[in-house]
N, CA, C and O atoms as CSV, one atom per row, in Angstrom:
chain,resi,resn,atom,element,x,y,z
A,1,UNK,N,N,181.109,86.193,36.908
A,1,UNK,CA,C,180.281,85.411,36.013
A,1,UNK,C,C,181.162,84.889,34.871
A,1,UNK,O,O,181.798,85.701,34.199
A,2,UNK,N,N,181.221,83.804,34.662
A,2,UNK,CA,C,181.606,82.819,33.523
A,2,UNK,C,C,181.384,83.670,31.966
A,2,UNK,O,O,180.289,84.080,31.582
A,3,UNK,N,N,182.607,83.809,31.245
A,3,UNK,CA,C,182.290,84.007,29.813
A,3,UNK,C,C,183.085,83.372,28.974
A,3,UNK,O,O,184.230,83.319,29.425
A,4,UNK,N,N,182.964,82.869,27.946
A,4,UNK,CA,C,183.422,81.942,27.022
A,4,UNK,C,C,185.136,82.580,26.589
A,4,UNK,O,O,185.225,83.799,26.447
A,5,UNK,N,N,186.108,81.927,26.445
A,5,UNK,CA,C,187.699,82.449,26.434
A,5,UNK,C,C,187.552,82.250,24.828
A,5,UNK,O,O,188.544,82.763,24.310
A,6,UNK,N,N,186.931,81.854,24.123
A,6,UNK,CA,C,187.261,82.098,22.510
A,6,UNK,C,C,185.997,82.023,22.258
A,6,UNK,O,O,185.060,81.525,22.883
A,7,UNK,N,N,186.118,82.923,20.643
A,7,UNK,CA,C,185.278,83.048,19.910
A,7,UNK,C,C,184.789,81.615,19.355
A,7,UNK,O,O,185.569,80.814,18.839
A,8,UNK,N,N,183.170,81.344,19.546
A,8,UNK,CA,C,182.843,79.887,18.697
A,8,UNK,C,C,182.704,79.979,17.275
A,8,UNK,O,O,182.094,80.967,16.868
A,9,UNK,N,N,183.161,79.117,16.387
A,9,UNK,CA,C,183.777,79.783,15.030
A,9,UNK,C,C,182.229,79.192,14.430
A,9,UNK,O,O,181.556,78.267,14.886
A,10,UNK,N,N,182.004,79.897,13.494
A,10,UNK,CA,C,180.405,79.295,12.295
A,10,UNK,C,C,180.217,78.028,12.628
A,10,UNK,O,O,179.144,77.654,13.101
A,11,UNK,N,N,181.131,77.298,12.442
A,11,UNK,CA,C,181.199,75.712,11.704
A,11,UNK,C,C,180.757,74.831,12.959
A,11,UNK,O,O,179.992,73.868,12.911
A,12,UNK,N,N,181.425,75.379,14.159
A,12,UNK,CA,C,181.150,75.140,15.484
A,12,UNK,C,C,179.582,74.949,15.507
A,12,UNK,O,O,178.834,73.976,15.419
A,13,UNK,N,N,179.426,76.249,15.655
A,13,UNK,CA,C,177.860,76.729,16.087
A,13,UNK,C,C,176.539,76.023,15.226
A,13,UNK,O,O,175.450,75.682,15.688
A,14,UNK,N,N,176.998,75.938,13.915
A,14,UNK,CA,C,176.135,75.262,13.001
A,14,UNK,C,C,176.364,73.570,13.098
A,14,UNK,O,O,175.659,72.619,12.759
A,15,UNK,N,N,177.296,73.648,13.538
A,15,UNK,CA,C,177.208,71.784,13.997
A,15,UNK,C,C,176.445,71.353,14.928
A,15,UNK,O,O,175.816,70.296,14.975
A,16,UNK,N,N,176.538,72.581,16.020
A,16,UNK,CA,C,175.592,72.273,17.474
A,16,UNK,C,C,174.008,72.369,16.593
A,16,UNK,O,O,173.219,71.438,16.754
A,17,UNK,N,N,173.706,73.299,15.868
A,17,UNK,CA,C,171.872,74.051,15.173
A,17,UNK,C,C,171.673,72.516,14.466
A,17,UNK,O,O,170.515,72.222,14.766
A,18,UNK,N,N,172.081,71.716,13.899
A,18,UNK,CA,C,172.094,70.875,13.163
A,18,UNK,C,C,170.860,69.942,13.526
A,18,UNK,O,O,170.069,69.688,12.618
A,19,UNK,N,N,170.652,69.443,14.723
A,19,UNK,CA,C,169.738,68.972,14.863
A,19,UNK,C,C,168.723,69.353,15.069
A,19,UNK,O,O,167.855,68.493,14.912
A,20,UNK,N,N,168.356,70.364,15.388
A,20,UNK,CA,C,167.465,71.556,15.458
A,20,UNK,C,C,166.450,71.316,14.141
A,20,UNK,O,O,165.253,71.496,14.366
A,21,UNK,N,N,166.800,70.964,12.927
A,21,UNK,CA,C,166.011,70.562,11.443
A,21,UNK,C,C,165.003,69.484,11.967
A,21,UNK,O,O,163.996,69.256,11.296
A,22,UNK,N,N,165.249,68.759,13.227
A,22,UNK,CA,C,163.914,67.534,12.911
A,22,UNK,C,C,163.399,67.814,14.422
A,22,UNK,O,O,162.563,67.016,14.846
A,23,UNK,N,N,163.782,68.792,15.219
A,23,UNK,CA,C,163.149,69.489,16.239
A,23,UNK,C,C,161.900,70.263,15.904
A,23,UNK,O,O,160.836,70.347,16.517
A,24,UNK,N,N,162.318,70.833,14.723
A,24,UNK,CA,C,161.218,71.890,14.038
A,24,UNK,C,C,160.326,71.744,13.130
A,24,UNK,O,O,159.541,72.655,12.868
A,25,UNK,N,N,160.303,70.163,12.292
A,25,UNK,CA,C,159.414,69.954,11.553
A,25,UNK,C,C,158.080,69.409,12.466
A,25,UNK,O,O,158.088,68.851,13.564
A,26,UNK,N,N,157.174,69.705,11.777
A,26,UNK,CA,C,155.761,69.524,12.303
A,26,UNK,C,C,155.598,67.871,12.707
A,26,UNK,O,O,155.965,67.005,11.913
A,27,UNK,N,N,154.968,67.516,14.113
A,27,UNK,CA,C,154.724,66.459,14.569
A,27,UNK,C,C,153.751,65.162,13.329
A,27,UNK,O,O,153.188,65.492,12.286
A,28,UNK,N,N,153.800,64.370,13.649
A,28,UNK,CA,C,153.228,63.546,12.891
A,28,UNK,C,C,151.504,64.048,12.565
A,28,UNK,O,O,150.694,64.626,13.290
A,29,UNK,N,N,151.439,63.722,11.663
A,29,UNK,CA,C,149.592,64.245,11.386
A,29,UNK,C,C,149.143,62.519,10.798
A,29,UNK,O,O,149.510,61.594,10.073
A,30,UNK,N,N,147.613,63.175,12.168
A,30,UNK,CA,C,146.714,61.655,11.541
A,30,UNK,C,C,145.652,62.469,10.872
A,30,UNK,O,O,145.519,63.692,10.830
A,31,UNK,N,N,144.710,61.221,10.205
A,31,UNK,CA,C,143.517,61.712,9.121
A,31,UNK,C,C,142.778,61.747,9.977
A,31,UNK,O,O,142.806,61.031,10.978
A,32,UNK,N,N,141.938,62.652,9.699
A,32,UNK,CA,C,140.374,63.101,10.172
A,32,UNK,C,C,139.127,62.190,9.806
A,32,UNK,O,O,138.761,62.108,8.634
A,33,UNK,N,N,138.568,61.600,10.684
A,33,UNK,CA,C,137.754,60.427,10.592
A,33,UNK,C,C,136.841,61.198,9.922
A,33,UNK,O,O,136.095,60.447,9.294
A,34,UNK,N,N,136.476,62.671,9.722
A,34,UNK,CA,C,134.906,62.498,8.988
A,34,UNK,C,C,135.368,63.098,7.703
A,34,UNK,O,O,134.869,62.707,6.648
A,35,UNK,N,N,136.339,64.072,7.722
A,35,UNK,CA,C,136.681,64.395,6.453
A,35,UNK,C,C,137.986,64.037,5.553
A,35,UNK,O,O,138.345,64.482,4.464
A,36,UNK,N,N,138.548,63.087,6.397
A,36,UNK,CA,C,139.910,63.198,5.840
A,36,UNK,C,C,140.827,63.605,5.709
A,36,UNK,O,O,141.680,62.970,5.089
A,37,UNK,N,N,141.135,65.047,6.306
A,37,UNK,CA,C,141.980,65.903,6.098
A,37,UNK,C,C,142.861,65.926,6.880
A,37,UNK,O,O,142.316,65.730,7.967
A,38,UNK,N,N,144.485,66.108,7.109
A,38,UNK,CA,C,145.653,66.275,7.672
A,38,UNK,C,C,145.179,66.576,9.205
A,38,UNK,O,O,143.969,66.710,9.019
A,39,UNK,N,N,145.396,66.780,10.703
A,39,UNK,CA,C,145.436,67.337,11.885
A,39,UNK,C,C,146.333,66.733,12.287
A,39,UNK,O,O,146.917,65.718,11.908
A,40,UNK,N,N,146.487,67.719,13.481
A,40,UNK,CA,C,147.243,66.946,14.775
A,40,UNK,C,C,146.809,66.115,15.783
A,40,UNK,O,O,145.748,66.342,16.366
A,41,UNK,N,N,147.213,65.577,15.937
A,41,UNK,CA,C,146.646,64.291,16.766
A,41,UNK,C,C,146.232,64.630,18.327
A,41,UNK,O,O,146.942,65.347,19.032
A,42,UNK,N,N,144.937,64.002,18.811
A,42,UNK,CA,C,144.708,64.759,19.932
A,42,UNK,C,C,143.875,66.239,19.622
A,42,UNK,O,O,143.478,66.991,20.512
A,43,UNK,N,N,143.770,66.386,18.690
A,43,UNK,CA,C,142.878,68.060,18.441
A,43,UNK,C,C,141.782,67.804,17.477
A,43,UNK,O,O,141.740,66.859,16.690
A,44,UNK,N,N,141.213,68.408,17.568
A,44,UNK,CA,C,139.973,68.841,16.746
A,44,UNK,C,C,139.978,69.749,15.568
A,44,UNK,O,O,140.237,70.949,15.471
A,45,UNK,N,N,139.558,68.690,14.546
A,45,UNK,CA,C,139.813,69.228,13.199
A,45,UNK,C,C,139.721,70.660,12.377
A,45,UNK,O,O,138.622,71.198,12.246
A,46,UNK,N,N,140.812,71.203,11.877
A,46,UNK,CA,C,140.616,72.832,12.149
A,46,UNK,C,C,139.509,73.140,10.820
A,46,UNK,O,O,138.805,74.138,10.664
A,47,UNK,N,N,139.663,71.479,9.615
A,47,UNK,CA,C,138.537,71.958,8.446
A,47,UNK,C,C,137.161,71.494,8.662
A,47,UNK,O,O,136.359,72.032,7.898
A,48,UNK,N,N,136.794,70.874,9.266
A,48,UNK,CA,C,135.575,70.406,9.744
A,48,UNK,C,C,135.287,70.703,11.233
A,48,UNK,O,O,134.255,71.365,11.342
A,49,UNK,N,N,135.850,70.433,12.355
A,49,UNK,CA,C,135.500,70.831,13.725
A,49,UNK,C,C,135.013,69.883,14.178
A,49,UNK,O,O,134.198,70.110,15.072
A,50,UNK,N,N,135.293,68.214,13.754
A,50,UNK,CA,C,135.290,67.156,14.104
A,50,UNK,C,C,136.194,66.368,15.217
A,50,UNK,O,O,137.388,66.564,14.991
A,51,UNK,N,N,135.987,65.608,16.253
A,51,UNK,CA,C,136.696,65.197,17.349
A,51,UNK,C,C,136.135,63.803,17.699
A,51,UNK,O,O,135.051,63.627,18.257
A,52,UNK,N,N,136.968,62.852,17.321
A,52,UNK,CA,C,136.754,61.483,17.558
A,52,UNK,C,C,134.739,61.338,16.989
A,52,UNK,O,O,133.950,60.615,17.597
A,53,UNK,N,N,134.423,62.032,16.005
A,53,UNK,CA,C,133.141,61.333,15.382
A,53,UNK,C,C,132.567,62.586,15.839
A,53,UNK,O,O,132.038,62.993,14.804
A,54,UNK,N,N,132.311,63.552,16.837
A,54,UNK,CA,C,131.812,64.396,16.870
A,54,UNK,C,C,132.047,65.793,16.712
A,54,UNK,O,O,133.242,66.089,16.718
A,55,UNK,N,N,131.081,66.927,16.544
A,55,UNK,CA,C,131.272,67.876,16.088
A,55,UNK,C,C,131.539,69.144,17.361
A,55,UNK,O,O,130.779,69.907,17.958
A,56,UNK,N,N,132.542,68.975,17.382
A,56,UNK,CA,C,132.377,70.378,18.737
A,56,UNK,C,C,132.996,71.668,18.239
A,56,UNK,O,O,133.682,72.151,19.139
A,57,UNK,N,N,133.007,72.339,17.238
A,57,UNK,CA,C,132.633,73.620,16.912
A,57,UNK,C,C,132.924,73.245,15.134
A,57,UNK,O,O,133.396,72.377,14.400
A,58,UNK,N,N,132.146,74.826,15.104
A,58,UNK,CA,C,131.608,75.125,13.356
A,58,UNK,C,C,133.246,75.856,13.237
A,58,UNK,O,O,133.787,76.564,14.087
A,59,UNK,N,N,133.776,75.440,11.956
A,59,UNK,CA,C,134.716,76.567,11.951
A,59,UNK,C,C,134.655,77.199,10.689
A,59,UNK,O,O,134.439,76.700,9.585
A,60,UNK,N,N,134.960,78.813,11.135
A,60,UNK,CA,C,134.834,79.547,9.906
A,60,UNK,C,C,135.651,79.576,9.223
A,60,UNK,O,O,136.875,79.507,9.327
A,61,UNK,N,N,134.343,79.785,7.744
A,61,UNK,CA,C,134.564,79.900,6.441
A,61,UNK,C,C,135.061,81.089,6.294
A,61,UNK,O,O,134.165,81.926,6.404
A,62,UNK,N,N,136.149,81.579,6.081
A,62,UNK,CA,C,136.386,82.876,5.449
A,62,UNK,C,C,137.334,82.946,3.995
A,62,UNK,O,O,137.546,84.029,3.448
């Protein structure tokens, strides 16, 4: 089995992680047609429980 002949030095390794910063930020968010609020697109609103105008679940208040 294959193993690497030198050590990969920090500078290396953190050059490769580098792009990894806009891999990991959160996908674009659209507004919520009844309340306004931040979601992800394609889902059902986690502060209201709104989905394209309708309501398909209550979500709790806690």
């Amino acid at each position: 089995m294959p193993n690497p002949k030198r050590k990969i030095s920090r500078s290396k390794r953190d050059k490769r992680r580098a792009t990894w910063a806009a891999k990991l930020k959160p996908s674009h968010l659209s507004e919520c047609s009844n309340c306004g609020e931040k979601k992800m697109p394609h889902h059902a609103c986690p502060n209201c429980g709104h989905y394209k105008g309708v309501a398909v679940y209550t979500p709790d208040v806690s």
